[in-house]
DRENSEMAR-290924 format. One record per residue: residue number from 1; residue in three letters; chain; y, z, x of N, C-alpha, C, O in turn. Coordinates in Angstrom, 3 decimals. Last residue first. Layout:
BEGIN
{num=NUM, residu=ALA, chaine=A, n.y=Y, n.z=Z, n.x=X, ca.y=Y, ca.z=Z, ca.x=X, c.y=Y, c.z=Z, c.x=X, o.y=Y, o.z=Z, o.x=X}
...
END
This chain:
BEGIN
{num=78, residu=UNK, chaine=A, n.y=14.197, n.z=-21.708, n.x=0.991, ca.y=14.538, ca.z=-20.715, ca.x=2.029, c.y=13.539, c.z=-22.205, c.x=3.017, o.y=13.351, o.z=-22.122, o.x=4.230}
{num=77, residu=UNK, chaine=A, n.y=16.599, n.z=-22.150, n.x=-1.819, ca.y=15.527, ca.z=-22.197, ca.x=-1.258, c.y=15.546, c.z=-21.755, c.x=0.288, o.y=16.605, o.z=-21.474, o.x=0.849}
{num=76, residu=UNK, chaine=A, n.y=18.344, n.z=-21.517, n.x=-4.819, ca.y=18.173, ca.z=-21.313, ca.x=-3.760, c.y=16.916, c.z=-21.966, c.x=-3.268, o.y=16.121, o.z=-22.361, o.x=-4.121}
{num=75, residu=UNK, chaine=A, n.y=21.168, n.z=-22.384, n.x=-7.524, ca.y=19.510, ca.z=-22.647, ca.x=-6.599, c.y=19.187, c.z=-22.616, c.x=-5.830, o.y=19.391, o.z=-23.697, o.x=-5.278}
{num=74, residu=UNK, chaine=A, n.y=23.434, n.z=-21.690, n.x=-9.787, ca.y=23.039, ca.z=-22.374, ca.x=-8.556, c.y=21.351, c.z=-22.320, c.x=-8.061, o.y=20.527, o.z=-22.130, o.x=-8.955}
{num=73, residu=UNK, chaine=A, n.y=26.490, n.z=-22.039, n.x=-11.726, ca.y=25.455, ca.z=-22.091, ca.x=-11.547, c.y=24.873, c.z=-22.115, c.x=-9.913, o.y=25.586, o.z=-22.449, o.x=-8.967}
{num=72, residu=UNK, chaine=A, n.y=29.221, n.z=-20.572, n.x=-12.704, ca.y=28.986, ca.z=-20.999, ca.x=-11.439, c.y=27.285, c.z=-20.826, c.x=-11.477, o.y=26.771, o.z=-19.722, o.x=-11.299}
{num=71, residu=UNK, chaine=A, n.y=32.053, n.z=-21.207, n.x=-14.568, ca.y=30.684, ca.z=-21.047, ca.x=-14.909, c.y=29.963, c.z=-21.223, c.x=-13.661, o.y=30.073, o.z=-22.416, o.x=-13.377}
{num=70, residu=UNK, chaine=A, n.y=34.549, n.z=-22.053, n.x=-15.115, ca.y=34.732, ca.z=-20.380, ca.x=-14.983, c.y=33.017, c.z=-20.236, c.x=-14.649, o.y=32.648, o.z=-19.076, o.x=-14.463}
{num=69, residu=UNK, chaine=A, n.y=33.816, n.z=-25.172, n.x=-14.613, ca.y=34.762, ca.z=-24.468, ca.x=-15.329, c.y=34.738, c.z=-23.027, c.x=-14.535, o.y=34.925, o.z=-23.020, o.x=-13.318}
{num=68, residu=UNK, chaine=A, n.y=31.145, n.z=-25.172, n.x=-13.209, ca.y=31.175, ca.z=-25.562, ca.x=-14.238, c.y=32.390, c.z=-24.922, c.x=-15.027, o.y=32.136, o.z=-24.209, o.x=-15.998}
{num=67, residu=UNK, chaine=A, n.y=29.425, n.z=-25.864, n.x=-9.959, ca.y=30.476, ca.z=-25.125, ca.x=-10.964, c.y=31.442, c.z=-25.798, c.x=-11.835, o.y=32.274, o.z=-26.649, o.x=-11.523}
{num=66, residu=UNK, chaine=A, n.y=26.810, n.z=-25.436, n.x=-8.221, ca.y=27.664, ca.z=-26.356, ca.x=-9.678, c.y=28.109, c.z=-25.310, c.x=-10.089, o.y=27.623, o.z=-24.241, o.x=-10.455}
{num=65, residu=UNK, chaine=A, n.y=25.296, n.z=-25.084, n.x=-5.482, ca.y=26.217, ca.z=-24.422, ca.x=-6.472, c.y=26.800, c.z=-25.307, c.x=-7.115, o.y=27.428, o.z=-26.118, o.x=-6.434}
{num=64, residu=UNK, chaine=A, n.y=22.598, n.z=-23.907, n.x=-3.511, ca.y=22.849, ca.z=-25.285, ca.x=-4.050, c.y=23.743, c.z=-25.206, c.x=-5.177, o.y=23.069, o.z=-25.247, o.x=-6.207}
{num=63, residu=UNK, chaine=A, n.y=21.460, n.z=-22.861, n.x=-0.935, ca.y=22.160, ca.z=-22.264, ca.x=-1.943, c.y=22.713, c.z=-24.363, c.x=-2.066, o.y=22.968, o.z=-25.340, o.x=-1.362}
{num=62, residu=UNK, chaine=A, n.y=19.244, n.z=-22.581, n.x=1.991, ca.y=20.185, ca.z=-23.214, ca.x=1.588, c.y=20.353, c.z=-22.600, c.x=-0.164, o.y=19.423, o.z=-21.938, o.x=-0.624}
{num=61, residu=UNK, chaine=A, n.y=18.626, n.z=-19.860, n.x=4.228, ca.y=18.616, ca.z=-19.946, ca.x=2.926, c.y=19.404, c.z=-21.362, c.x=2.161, o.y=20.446, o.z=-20.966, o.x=1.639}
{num=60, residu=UNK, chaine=A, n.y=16.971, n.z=-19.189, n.x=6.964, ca.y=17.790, ca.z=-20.335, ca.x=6.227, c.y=17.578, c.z=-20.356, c.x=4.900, o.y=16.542, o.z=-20.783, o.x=4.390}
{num=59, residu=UNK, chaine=A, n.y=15.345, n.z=-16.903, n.x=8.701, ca.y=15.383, ca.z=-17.585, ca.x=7.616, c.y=16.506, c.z=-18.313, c.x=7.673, o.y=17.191, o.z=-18.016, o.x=8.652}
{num=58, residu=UNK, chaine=A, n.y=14.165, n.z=-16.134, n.x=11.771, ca.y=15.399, ca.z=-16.605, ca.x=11.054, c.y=14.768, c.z=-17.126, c.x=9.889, o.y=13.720, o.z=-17.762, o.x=9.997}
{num=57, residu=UNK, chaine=A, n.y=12.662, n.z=-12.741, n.x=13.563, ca.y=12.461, ca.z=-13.930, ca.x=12.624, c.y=13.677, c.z=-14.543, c.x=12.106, o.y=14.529, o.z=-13.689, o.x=11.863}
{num=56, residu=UNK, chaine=A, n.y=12.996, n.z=-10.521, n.x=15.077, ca.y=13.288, ca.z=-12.052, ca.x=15.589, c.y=13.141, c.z=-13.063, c.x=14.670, o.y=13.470, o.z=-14.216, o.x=14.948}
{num=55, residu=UNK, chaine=A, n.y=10.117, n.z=-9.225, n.x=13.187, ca.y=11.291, ca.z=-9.204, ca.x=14.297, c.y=11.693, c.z=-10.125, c.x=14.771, o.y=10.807, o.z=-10.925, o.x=15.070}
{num=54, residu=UNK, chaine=A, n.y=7.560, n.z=-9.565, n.x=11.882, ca.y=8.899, ca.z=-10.177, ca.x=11.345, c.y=10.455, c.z=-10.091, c.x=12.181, o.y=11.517, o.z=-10.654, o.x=11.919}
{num=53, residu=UNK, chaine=A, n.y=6.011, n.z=-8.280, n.x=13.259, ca.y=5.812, ca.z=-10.212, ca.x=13.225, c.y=7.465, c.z=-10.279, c.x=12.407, o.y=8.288, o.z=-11.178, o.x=12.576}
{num=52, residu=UNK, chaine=A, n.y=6.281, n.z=-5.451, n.x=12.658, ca.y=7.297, ca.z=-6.116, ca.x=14.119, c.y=6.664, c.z=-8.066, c.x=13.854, o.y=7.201, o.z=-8.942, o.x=14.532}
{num=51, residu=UNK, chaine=A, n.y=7.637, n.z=-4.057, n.x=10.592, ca.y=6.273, ca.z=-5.130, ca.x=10.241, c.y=6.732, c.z=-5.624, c.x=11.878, o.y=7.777, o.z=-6.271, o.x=11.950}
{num=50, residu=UNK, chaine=A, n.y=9.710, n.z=-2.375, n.x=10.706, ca.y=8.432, ca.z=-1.699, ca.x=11.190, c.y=7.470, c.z=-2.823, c.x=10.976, o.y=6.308, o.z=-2.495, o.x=11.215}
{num=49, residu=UNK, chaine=A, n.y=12.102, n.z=-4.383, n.x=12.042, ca.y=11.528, ca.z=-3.976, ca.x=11.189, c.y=9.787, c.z=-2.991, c.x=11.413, o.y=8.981, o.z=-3.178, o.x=12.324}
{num=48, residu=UNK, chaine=A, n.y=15.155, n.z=-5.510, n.x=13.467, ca.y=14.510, ca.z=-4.652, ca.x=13.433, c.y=13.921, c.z=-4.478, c.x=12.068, o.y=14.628, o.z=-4.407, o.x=11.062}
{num=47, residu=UNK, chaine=A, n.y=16.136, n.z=-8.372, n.x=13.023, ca.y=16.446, ca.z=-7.592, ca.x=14.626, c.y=15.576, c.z=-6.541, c.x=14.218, o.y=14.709, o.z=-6.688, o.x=15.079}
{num=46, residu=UNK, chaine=A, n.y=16.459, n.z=-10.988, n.x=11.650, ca.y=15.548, ca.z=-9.817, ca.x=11.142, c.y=15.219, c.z=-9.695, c.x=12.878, o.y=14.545, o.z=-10.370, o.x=13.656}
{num=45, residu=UNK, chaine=A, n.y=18.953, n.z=-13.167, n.x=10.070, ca.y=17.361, ca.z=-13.075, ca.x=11.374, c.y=17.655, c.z=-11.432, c.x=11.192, o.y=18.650, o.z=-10.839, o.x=10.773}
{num=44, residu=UNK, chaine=A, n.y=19.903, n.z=-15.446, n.x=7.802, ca.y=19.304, ca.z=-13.989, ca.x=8.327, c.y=18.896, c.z=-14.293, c.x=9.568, o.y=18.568, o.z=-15.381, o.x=10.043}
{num=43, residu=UNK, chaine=A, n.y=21.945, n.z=-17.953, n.x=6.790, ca.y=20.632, ca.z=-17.426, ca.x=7.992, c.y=21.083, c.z=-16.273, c.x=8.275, o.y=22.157, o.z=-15.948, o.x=8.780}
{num=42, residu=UNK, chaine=A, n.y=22.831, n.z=-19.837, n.x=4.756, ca.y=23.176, ca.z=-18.584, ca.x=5.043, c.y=21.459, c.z=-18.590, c.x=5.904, o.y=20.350, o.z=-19.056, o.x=5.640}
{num=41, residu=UNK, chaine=A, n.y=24.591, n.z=-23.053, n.x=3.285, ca.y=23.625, ca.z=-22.370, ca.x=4.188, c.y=23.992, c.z=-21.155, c.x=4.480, o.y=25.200, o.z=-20.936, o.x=4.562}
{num=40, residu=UNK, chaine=A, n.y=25.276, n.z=-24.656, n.x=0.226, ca.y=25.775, ca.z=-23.821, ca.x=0.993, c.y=25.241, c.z=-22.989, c.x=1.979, o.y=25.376, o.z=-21.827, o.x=1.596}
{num=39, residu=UNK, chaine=A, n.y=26.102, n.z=-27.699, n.x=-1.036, ca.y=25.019, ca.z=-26.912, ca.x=-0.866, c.y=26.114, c.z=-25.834, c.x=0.621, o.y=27.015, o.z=-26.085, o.x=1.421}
{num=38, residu=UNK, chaine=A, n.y=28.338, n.z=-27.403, n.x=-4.375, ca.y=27.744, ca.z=-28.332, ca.x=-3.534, c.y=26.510, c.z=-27.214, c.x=-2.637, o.y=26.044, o.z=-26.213, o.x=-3.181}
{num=37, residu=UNK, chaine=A, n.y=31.339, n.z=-26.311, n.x=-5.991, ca.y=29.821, ca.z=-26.709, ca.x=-5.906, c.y=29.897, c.z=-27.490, c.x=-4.807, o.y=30.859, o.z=-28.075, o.x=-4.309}
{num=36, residu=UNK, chaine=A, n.y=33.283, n.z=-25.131, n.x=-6.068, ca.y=32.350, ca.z=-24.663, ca.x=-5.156, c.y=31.322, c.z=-25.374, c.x=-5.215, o.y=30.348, o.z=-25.117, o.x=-4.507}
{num=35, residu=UNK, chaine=A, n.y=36.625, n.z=-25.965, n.x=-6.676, ca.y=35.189, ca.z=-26.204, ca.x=-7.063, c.y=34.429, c.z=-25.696, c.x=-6.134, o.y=34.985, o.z=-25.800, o.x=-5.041}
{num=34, residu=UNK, chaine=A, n.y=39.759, n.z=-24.661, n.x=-7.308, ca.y=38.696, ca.z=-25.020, ca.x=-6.495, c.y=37.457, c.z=-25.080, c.x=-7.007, o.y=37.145, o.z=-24.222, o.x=-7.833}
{num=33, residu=UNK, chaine=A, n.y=41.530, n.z=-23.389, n.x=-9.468, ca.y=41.121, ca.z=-24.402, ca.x=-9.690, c.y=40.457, c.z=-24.997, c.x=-8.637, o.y=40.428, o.z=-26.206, o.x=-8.863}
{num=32, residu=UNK, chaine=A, n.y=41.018, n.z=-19.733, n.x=-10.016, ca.y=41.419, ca.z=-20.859, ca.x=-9.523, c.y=40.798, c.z=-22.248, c.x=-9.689, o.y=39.616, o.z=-22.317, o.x=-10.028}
{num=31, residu=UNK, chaine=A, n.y=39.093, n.z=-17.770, n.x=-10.926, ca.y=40.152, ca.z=-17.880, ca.x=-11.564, c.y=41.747, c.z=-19.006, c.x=-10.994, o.y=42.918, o.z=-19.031, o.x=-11.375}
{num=30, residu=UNK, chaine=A, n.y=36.976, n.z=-17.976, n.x=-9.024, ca.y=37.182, ca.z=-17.534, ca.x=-10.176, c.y=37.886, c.z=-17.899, c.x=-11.379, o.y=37.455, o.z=-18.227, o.x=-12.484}
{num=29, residu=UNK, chaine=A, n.y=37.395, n.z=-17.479, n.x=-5.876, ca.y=37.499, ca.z=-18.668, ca.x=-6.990, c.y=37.659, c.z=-18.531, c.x=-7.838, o.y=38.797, o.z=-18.924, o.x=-8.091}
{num=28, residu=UNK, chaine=A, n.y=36.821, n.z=-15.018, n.x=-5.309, ca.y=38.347, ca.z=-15.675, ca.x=-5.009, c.y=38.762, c.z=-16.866, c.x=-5.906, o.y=39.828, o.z=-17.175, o.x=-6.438}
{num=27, residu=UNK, chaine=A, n.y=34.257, n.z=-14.829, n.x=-6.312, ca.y=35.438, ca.z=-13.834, ca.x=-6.200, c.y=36.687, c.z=-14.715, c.x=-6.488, o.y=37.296, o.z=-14.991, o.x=-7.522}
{num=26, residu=UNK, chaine=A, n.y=32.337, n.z=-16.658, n.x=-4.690, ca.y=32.804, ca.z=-16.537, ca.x=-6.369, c.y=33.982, c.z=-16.003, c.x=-6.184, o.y=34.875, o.z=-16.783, o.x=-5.852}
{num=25, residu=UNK, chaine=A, n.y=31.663, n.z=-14.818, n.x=-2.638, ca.y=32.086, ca.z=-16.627, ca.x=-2.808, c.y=32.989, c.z=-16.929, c.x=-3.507, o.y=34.119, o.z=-17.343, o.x=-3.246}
{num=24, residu=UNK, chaine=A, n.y=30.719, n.z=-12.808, n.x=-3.686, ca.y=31.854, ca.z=-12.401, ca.x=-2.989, c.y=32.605, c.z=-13.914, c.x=-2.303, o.y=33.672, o.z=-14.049, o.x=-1.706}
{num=23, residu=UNK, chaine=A, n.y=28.476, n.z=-14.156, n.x=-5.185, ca.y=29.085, ca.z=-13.143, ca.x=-5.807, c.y=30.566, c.z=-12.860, c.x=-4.929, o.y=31.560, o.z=-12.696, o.x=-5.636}
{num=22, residu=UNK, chaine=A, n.y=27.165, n.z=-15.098, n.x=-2.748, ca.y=27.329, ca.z=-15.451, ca.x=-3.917, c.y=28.567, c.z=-15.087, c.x=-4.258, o.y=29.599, o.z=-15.554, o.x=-3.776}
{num=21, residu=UNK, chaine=A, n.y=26.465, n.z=-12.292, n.x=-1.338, ca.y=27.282, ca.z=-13.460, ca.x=-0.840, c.y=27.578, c.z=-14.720, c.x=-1.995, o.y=28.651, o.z=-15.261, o.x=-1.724}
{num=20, residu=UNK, chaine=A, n.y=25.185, n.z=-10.945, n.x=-3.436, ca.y=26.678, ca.z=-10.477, ca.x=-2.738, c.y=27.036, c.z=-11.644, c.x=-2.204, o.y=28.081, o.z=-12.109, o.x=-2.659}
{num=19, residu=UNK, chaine=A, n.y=22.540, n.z=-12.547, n.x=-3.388, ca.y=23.575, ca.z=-12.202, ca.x=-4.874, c.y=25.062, c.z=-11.484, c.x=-4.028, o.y=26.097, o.z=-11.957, o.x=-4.499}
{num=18, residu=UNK, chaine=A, n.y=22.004, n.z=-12.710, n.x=-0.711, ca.y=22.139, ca.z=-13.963, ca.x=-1.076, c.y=23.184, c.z=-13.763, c.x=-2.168, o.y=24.273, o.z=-14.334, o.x=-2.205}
{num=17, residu=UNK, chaine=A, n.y=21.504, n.z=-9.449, n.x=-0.382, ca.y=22.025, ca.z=-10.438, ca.x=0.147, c.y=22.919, c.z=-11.510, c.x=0.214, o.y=24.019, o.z=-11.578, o.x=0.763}
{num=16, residu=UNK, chaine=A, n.y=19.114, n.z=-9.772, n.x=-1.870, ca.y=20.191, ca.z=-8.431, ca.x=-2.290, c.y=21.455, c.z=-9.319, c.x=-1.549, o.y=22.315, o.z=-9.820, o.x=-2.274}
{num=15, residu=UNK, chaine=A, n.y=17.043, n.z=-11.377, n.x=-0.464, ca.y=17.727, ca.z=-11.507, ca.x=-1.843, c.y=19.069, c.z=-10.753, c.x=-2.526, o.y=19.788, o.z=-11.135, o.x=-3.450}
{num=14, residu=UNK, chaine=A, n.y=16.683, n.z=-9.455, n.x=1.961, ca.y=17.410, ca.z=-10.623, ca.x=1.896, c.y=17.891, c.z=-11.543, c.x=0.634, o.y=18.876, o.z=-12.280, o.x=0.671}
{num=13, residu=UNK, chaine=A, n.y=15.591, n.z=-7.029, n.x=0.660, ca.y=17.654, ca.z=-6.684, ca.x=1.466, c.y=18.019, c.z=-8.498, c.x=1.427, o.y=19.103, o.z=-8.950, o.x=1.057}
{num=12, residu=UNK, chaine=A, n.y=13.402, n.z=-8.207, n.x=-0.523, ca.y=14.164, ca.z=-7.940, ca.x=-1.074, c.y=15.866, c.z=-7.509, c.x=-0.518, o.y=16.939, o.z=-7.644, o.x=-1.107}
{num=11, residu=UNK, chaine=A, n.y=12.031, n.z=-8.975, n.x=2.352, ca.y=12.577, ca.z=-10.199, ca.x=1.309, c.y=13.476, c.z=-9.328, c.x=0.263, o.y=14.572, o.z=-9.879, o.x=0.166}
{num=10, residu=UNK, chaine=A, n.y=12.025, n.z=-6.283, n.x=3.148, ca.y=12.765, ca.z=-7.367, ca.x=4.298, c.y=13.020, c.z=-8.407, c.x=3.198, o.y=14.191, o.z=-8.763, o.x=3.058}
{num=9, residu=UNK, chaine=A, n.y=10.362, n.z=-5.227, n.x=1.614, ca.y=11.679, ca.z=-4.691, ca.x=1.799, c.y=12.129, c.z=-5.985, c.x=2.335, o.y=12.713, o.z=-6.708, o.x=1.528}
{num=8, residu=UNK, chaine=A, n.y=7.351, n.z=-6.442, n.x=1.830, ca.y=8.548, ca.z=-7.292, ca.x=0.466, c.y=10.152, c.z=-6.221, c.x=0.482, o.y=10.977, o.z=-6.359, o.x=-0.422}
{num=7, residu=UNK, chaine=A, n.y=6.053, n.z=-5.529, n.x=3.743, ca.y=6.317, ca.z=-7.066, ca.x=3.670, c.y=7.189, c.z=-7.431, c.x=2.859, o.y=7.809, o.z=-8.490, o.x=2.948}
{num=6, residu=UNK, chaine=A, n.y=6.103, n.z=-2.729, n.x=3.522, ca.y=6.846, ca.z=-3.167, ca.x=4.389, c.y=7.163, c.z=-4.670, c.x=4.349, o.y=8.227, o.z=-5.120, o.x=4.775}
{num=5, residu=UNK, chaine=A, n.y=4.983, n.z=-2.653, n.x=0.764, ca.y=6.010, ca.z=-2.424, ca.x=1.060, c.y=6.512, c.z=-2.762, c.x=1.936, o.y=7.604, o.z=-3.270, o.x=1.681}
{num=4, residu=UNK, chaine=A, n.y=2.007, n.z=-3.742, n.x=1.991, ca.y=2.833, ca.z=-4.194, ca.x=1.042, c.y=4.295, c.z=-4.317, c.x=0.924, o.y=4.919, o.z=-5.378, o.x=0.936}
{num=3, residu=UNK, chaine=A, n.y=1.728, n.z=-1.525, n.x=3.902, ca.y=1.946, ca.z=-2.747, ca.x=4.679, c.y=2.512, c.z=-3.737, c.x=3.585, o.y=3.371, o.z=-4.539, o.x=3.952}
{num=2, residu=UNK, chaine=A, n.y=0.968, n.z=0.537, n.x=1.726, ca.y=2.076, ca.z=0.771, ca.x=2.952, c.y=2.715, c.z=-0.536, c.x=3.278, o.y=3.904, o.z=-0.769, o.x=3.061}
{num=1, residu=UNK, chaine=A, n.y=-1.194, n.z=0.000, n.x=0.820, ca.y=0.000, ca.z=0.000, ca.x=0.000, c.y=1.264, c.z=0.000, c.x=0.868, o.y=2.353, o.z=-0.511, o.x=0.606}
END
């Protein structure tokens, strides 16, 4: 149960992540007339974890954003 947990903290801080950076994208826009859509890259790398295969590891998250008026859709992949 242990080694479970340790495999899905590291994906969950990096989803936790993705919604703030999003979210703190958004912000400024909001309520301006800039568009955000289009694709947007974010890379983790993972300096310290008790799973050590995951140390040193980089993800690439591309983020894929339509925005729709006040409406900011989007789609990730890693």
């Amino acid at each position: 149960m242990r080694k479970f947990i340790n495999i899905w903290i590291p994906i969950i801080g990096i989803m936790i992540g993705i919604t703030t950076l999003i979210f703190s994208i958004w912000q400024p826009w909001k309520n301006s007339d800039k568009d955000m859509s289009g694709e947007w890259q974010m890379k983790s790398i993972i300096t310290n974890s008790d799973y050590t295969k995951y140390e040193g590891m980089e993800v690439i998250w591309i983020i894929q954003l339509i925005q729709d008026g006040k409406k900011l859709l989007g789609a990730e992949r890693r």
